[in-house]
C-alpha positions in Angstrom: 68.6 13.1 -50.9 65.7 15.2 -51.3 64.0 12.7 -53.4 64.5 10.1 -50.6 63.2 12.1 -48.3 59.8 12.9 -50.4 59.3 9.1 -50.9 59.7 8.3 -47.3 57.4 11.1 -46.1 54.2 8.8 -46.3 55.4 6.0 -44.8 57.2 8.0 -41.4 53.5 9.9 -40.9 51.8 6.6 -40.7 54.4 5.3 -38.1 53.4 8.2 -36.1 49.8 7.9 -36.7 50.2 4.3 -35.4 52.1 5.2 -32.6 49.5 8.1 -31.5 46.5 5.0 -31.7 48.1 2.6 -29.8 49.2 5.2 -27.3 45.4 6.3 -27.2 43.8 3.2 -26.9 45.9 1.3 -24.5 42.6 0.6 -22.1 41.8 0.6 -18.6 44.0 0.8 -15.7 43.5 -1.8 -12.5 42.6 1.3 -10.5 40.2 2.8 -13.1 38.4 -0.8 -13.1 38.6 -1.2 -9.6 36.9 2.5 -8.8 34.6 1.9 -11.7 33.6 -1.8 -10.1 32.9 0.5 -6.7 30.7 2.5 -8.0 28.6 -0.2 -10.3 27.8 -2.1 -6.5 26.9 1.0 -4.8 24.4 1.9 -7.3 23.6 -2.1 -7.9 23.1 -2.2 -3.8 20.6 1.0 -3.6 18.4 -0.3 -7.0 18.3 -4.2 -4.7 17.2 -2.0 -1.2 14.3 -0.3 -3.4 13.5 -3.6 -5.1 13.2 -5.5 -1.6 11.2 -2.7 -0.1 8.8 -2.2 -3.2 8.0 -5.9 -2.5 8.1 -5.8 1.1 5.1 -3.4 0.9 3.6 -4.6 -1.9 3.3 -8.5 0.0 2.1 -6.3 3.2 -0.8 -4.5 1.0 -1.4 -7.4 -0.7 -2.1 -9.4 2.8 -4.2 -6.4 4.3 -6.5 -6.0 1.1 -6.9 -10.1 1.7 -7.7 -9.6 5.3 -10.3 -6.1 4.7 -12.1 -8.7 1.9 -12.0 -12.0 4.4 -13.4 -10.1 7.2 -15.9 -7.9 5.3 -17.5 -10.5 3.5 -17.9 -12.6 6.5 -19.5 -9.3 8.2 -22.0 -9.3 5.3 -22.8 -12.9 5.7 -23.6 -13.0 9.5 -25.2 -9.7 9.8 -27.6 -11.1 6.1 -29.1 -13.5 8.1 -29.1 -12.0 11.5 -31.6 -9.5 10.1 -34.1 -12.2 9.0 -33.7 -14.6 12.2 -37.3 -15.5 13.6 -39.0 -14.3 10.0 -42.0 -17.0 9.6 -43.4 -16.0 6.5 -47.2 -14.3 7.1 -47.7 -16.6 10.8 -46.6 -13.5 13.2 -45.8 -13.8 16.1 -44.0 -16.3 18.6 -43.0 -19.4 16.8 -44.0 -22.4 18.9 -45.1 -26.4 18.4 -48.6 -25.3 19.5 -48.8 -23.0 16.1 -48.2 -26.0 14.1 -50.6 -28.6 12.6 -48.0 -30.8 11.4 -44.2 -30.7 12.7 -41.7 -33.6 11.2 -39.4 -35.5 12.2 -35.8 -34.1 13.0 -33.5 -33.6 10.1 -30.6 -35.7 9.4 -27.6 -35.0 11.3 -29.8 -32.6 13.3 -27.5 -30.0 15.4 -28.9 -30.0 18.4 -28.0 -26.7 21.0 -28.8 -26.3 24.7 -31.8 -26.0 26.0 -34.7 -28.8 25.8 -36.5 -27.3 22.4 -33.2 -26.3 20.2 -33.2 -28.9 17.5 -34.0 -27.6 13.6 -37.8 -28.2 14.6 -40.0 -27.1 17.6 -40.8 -29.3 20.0 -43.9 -29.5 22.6 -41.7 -28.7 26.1 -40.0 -25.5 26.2 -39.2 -22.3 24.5 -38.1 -23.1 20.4 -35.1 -21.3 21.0 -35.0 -19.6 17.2 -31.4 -18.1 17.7 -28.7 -19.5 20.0 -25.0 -19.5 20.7 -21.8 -20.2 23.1 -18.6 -19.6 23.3 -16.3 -22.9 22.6 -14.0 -23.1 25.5 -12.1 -25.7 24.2 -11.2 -27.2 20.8 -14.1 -30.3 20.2 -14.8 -32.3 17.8 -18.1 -32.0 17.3 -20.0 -29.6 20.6 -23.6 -30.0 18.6 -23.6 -33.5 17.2 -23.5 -32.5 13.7 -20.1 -31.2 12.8 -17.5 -32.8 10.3 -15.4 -34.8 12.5 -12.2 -34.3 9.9 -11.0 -30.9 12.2 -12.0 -29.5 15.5 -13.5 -26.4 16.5 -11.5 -23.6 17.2 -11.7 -22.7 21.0 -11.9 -19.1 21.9 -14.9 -18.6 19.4 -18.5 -19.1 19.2 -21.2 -21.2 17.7 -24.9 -19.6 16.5 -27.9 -21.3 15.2 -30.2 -19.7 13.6 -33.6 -20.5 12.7 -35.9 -18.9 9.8 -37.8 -19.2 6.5 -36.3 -17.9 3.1 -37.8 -14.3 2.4 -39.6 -15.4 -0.6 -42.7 -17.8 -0.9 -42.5 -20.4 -3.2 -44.4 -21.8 -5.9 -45.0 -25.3 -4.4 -42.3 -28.0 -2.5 -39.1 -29.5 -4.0 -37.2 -32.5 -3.4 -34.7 -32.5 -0.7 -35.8 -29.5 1.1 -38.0 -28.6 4.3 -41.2 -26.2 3.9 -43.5 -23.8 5.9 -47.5 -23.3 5.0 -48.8 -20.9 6.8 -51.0 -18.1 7.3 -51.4 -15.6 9.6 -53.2 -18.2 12.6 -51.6 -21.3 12.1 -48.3 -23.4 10.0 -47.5 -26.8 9.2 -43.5 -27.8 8.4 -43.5 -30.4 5.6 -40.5 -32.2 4.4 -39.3 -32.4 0.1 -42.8 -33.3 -1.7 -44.7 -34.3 1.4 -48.3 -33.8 1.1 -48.8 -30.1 1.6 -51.3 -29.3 5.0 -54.4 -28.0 4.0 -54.4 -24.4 5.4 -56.8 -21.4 4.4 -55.0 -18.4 2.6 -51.4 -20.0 3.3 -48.3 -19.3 1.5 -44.9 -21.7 1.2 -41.9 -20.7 2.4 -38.5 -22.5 2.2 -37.2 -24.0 6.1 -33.8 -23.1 6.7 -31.5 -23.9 9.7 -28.0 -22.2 9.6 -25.0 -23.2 12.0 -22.1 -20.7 11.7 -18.6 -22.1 13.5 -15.0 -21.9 13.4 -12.7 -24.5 12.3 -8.9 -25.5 11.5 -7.8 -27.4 8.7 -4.2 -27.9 7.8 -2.9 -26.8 4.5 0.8 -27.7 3.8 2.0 -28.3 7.2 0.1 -24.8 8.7 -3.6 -24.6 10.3 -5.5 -22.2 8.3 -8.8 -21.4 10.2 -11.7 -21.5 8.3 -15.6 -20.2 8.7 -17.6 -23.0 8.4 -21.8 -23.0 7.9 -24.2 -25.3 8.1 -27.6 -25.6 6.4 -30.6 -27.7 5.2 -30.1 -29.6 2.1 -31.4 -33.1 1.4 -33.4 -33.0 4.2 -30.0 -33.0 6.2 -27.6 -30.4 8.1 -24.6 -30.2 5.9 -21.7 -28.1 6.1 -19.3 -26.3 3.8 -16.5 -23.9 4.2 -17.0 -20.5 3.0 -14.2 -18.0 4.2 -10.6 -19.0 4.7 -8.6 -16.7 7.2 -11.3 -15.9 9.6 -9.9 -17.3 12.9 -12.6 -16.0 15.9 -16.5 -14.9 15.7 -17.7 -13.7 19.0 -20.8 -12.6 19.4 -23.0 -10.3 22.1 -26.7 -10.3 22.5 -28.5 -7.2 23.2 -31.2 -7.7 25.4 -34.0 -5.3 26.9 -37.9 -5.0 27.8 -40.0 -6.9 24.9 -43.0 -3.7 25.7 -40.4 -1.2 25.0 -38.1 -2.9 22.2 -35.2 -1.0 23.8 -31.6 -2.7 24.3 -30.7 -2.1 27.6 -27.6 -4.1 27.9 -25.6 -6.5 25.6 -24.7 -10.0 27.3 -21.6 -12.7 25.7 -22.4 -15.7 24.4 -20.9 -17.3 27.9 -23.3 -15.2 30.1 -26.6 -15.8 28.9 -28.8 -17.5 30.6 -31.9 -20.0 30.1 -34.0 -17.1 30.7 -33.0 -14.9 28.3 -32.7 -17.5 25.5 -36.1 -18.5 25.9 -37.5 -14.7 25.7 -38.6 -15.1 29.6 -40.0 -12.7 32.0 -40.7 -10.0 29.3 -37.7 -9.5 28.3 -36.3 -10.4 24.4 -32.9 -10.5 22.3 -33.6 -7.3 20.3 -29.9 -7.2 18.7 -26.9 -8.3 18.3 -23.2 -7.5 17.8 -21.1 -8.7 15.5 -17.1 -9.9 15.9 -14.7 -10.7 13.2 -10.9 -11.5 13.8 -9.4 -12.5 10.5 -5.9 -13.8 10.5 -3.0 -14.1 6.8 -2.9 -17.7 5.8 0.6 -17.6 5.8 2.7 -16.2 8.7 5.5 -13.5 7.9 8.9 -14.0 10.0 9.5 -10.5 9.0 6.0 -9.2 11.6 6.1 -10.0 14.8 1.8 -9.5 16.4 1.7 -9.0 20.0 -1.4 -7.2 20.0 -5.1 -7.7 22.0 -7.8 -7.6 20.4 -10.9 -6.6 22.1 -13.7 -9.2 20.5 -16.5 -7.6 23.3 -16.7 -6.5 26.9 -14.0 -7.2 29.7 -11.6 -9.4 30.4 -13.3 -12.4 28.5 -14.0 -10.7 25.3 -9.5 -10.1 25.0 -8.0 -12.0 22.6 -4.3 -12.2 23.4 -1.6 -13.2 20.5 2.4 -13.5 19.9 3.3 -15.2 16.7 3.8 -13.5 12.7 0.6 -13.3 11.5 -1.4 -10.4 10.4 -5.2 -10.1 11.5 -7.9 -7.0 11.4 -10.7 -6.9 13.8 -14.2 -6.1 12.1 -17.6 -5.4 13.9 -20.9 -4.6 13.2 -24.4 -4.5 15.4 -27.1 -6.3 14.0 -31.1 -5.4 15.0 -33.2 -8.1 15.3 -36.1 -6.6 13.1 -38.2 -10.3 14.0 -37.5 -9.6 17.3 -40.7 -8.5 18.5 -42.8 -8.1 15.9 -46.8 -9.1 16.2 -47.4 -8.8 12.6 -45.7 -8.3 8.9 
């Protein structure tokens, strides 16, 4: 008997080995899975809410930093050539057909403003109106005669010509572009390789005529406004879009006493008269100030805009909106430094 029971010892302690195991490692309850199943979607839910919200703000970052680099770099453009408006290389100053010995014929697909000299060349009736703009009531086509007829002009912005040399003198005429020879009495305008007017002491400086505007075009169902300009090239106005996203320029002209050079009052676009184009009466555009409303390409259905902006003085410089797009307003004042300078 007690020899039974010593063989049989081995073989009952692994039965009850087996049976503690099993007992141990029976799993999971419904309950336990459920609770555990609980917990996993809470914590699942709150990682998804900081997800969504990381990219939430990272989209709305992303859309401002476009806007701030849109609407800076189209600041840096207008006020660029603002400051060298009415520069005439060494003829100082008023720029005017009489001043010219030679003057030729207008440019291809000339943009012609208001007034009766405000063509890319002077004329001999009038005041060459150097700098000029309005404010485009309604969408059109083409308001100057020289715009791409593919999109319309955005209404509710302006228009500016303006009228210069490029700063530096050249070493002689190119193809395909208009030049100035001048000195400090009298020009001649010469177009590509044209014989070059014989002038004493004279210098040659690039012509240039730029046309700044605002346009739609429409991208993938949506109207993305674009800034368009226009410039001499080929002995033609041509234009070409430089800045997506900017969807208004205004602009205001300061104005004042030509013997004083002070601003004493800045005018819209829409209130200036023939007068005060022409430099009249004593009394010249000294400066200018600058408005930029840039607008996302893309609305957001998650941003609702409802704001006025303020794009100059009273009720016609508000600019009213309701729809999901994002914009920043940028401005800047420009001095005329040309303005009323007698000599460089």
């Amino acid at each position: 008997m007690n020899n039974y029971s010593q063989i049989n010892k081995p073989i009952i302690q692994s039965v009850t080995k087996h049976r503690k195991t099993s007992v141990s490692s029976r799993g999971f309850t419904i309950v336990e899975l459920m609770i555990s199943l609980a917990i996993g979607l809470i914590l699942f839910a709150g990682v998804m809410s900081i997800f969504v919200g990381m990219r939430s703000t990272t989209a709305e970052t992303s859309s401002y930093g476009e806007l701030q680099e849109n609407g800076r770099f189209a600041i840096s453009v207008l006020t660029d050539d603002l400051l060298k408006q009415n520069f005439w290389g060494d003829l100082p100053g008023t720029f005017s057909f009489a001043r010219l010995n030679t003057v030729p014929a207008a440019a291809g697909n000339d943009c012609v403003g208001e007034g009766v000299n405000n063509a890319t060349f002077p004329v001999g009736i009038g005041s060459f109106r150097t700098i000029w703009g309005k404010t485009l009531t309604v969408a059109a086509p083409n308001p100057l005669g020289c715009f791409p007829t593919t999109s319309q002009s955005k209404a509710g912005s302006d228009v500016i010509q303006i009228k210069r040399v490029i700063a530096d003198p050249v070493a002689g005429p190119a193809p395909g572009n208009y030049y100035l020879t001048t000195n400090i009495v009298e020009g001649g305008i010469t177009a590509g390789v044209a014989a070059t007017p014989v002038i004493d002491n004279s210098r040659i400086w690039q012509y240039q005529h730029h046309v700044y505007y605002v346009r739609e075009e429409e991208v993938g169902g949506t109207l993305v406004p674009v800034l368009m300009q226009g410039r001499l090239a080929n002995l033609s106005m041509n234009f070409t879009p430089i800045i997506d996203g900017v969807e208004v320029i205004r602009f205001m002209y300061g104005v004042g006493p030509e013997a004083t050079g002070v601003v004493d009052r800045f005018v819209s676009a829409d209130t200036m008269t023939d007068a005060l184009w022409d430099n009249a009466a004593g009394t010249r555009i000294l400066a200018v100030k600058i408005f930029v409303l840039a607008r996302s390409i893309l609305p957001d259905s998650k941003y609702q805009n409802t704001n006025t902006y303020q794009l100059g003085s009273g009720e016609d410089g508000k600019f009213e909106v309701n729809d999901n797009y994002r914009r920043l307003l940028f401005s800047s004042t420009v001095t005329l430094y040309n303005g009323r300078v007698d000599s460089w």
